[in-house]
Backbone bond lengths (Angstrom), bond angles and torsions (degrees), N, CA, C in turn:
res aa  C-N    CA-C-N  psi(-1)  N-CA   C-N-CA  omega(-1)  CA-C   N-CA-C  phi
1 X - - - 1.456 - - 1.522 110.48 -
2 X 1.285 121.50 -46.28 1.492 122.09 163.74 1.250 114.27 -46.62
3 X 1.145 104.35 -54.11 2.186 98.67 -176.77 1.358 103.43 -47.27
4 X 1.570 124.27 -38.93 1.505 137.69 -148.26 1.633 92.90 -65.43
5 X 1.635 91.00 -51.74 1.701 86.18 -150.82 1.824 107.69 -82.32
6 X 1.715 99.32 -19.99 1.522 109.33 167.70 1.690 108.98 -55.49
7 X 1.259 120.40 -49.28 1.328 120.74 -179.22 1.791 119.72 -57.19
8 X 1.230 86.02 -47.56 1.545 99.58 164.61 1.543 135.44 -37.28
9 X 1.824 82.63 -62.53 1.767 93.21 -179.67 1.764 89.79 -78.40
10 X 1.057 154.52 -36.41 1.515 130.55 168.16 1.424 117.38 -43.95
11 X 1.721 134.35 -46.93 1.209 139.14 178.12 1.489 113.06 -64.22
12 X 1.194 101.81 -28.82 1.397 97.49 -174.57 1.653 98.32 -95.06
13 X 1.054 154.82 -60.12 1.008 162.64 -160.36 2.201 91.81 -67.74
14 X 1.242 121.16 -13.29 1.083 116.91 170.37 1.909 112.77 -97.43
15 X 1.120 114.17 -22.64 1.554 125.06 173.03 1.157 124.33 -89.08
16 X 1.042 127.75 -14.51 1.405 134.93 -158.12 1.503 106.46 -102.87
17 X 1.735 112.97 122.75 1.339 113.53 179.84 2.043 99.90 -60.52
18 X 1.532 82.93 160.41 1.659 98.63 -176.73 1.320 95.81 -142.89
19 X 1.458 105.54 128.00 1.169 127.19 155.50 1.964 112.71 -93.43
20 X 1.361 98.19 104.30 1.455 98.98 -172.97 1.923 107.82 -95.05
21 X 1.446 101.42 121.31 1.248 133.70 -176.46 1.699 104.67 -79.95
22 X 1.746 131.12 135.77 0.849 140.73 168.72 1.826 104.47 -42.92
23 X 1.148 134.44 110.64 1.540 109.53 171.47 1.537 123.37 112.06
24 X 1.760 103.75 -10.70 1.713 97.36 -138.91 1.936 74.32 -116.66
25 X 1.461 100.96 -6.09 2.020 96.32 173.29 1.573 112.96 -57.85
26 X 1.461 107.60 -53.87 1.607 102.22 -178.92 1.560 121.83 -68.87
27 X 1.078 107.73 -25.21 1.414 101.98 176.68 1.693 121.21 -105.50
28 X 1.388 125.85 162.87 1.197 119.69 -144.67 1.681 113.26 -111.80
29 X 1.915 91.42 81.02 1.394 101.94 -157.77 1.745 103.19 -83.98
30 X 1.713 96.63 141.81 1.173 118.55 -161.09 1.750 105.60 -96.24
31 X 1.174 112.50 94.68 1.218 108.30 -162.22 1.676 108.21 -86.23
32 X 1.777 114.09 167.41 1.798 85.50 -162.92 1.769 106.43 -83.84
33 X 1.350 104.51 -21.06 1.942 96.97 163.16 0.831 97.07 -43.59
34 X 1.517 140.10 -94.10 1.235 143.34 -164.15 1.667 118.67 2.70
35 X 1.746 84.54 -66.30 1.829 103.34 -161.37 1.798 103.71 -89.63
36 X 1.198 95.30 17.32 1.966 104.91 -173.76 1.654 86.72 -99.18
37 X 1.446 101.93 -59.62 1.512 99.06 173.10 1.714 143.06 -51.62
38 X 1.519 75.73 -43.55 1.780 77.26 -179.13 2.211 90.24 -71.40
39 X 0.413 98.44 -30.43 1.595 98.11 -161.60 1.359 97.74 -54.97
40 X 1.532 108.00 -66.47 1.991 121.16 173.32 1.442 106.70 -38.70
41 X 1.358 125.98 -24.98 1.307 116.57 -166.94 1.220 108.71 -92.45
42 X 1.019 133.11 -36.08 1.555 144.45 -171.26 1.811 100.86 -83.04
43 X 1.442 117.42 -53.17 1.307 109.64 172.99 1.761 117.65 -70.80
44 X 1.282 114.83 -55.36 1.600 105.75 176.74 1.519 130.15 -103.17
45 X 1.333 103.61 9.07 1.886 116.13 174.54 1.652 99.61 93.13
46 X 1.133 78.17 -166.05 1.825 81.99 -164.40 1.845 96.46 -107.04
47 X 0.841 108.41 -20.76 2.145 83.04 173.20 1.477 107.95 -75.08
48 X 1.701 128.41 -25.24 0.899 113.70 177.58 1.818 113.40 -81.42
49 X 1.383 98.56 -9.98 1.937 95.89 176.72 1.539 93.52 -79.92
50 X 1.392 116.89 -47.38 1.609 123.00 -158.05 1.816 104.13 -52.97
51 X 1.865 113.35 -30.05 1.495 107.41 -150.35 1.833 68.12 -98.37
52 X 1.137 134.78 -16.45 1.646 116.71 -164.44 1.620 83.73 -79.81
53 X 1.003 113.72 -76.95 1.805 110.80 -174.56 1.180 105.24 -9.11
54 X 1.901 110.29 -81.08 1.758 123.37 -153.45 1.955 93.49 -63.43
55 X 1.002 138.55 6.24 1.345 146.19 163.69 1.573 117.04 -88.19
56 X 0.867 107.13 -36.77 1.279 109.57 170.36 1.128 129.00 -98.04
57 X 1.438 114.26 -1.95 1.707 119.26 166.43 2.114 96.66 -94.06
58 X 1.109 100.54 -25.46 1.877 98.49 -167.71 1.524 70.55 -69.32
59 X 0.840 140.18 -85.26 2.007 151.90 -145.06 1.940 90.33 -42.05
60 X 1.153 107.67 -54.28 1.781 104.22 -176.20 1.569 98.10 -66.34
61 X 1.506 143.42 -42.33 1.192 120.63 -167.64 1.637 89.29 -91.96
62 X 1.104 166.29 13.05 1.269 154.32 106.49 1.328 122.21 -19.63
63 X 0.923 118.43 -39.73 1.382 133.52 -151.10 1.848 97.95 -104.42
64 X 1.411 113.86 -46.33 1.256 106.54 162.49 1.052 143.61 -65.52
65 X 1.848 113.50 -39.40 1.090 140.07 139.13 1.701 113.86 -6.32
66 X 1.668 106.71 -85.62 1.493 110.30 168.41 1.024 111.94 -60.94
67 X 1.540 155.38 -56.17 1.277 129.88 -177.37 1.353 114.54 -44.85
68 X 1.355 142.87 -57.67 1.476 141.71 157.60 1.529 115.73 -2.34
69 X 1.963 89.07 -73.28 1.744 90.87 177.58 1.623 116.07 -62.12
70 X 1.150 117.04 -46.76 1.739 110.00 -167.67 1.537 110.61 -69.22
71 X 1.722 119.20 -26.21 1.309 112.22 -166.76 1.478 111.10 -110.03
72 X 1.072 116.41 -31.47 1.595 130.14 -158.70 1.306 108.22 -116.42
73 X 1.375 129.25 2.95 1.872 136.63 170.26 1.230 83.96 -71.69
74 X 1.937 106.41 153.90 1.476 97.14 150.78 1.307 115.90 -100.68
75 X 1.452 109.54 171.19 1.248 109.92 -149.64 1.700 108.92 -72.80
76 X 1.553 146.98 -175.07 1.084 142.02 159.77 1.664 114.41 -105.15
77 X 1.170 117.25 -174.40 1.634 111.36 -172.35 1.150 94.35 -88.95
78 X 1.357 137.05 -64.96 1.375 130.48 171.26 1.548 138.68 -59.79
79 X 1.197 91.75 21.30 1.936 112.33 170.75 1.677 103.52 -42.83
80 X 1.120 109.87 162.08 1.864 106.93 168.56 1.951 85.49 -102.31
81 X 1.346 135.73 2.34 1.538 106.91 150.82 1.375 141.50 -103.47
82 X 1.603 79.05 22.21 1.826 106.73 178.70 2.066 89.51 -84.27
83 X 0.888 119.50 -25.18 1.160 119.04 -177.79 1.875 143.25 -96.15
84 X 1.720 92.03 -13.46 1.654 120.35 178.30 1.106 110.34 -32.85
85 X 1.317 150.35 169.96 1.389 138.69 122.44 1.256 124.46 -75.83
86 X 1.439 122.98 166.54 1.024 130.11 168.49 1.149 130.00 -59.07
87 X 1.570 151.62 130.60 1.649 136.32 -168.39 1.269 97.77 -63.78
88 X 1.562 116.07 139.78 1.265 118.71 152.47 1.655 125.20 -49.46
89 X 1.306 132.16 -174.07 1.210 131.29 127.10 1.378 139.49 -68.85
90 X 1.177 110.85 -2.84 1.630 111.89 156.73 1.378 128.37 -104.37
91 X 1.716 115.25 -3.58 1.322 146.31 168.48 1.689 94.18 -66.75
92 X 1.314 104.31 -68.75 1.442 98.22 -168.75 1.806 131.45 -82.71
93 X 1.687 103.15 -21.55 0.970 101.51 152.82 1.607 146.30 -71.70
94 X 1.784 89.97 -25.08 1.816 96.62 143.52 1.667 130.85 -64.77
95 X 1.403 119.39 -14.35 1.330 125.59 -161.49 1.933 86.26 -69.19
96 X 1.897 94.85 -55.12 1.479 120.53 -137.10 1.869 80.12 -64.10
97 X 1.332 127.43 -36.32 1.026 115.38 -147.52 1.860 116.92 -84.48
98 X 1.634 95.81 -11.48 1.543 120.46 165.51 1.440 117.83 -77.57
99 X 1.201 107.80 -45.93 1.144 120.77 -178.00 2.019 100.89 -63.98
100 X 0.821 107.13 -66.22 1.795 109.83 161.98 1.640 110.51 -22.52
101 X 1.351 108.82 -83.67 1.371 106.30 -158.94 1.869 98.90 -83.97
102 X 1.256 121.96 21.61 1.541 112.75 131.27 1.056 115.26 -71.99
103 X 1.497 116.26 -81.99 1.704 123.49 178.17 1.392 120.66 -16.18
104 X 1.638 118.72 -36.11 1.257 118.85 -159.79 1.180 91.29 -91.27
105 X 1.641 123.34 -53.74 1.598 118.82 -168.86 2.028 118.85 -81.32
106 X 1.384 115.05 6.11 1.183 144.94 158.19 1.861 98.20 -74.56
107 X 0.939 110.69 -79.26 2.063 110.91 176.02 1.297 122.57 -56.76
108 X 1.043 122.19 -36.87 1.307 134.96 -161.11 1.495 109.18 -122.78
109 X 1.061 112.03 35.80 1.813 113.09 -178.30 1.452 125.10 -71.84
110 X 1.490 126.54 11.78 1.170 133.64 178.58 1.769 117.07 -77.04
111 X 1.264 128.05 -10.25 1.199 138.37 -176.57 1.409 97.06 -76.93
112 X 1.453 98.42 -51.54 1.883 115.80 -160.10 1.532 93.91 -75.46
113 X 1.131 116.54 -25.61 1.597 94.20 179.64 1.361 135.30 -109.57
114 X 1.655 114.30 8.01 1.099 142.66 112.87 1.100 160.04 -10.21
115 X 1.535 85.43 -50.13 1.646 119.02 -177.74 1.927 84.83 -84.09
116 X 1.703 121.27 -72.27 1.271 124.80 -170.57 1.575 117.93 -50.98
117 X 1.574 107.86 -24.16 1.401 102.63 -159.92 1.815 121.81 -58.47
118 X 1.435 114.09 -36.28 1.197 139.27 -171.73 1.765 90.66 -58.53
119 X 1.584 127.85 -43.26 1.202 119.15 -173.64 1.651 126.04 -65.16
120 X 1.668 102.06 -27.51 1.556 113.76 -177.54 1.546 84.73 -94.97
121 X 0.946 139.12 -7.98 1.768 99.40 166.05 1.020 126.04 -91.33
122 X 1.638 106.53 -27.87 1.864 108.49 148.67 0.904 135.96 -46.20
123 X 1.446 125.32 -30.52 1.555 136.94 158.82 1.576 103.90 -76.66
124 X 1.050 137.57 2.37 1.322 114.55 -166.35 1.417 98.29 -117.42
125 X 1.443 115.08 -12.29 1.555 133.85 -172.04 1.562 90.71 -99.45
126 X 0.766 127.85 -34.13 1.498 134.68 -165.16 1.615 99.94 -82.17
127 X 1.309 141.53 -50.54 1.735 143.99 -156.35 1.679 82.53 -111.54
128 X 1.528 141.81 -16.98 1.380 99.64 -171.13 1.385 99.85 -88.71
129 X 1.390 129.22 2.26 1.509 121.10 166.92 1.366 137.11 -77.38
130 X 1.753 105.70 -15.24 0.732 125.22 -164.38 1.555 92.36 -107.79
131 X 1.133 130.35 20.45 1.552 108.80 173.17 1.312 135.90 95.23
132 X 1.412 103.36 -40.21 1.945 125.24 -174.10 1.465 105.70 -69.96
């Protein structure tokens, strides 16, 4: 059973997209696949972790699969984006102007959380009396 689950955490730790973090190589980051797996294994055995894994790699080449077709086909003459219009100037100067006050409230998020903070301490005054 040790080999099982040793083999395991190698397969899985070999399939699993990684988002690699400045810092996070030397130390022994617990990613939540990771801890989905070890968890599935201990509660439902390992064919039911083994068929959740090989499910979730068919679902990622699914998933690439269609992105291919919808983004990366070329297009045909009778496409419906052979037919779009062009953005107006108020199309795009509305785009630019969303796109702005993300960026700004994405950088500058201290207003916005400011604004919320007063609500979690009411909740936080509120459940620590109660115990939870």
């Amino acid at each position: 059973l040790y080999a099982l689950r040793h083999s395991l955490s190698v397969v899985t730790a070999a399939i699993q997209p990684r988002l690699r973090l400045s810092g996070t190589n030397r130390l022994r980051f617990a990613s939540p696949w990771r801890l989905a797996m070890e968890a599935a294994m201990r509660r439902f055995g390992a064919l039911v972790t083994i068929a959740a894994a090989l499910g979730n790699v068919i679902a990622a080449g699914f998933l690439l699969w269609a992105f291919q077709r919808a983004f990366l086909a070329p297009a045909s003459e009778d496409s419906a984006t052979s037919r779009v219009a062009r953005t107006s100037p108020g199309e795009a100067l509305l785009a630019l102007i969303l796109i702005l006050v993300l960026l700004g409230s994405g950088f500058y998020s201290e207003p916005w959380i400011e604004l919320v903070e007063h609500s979690f301490v009411n909740l936080d005054a509120l459940y620590a009396d109660s115990g939870h």
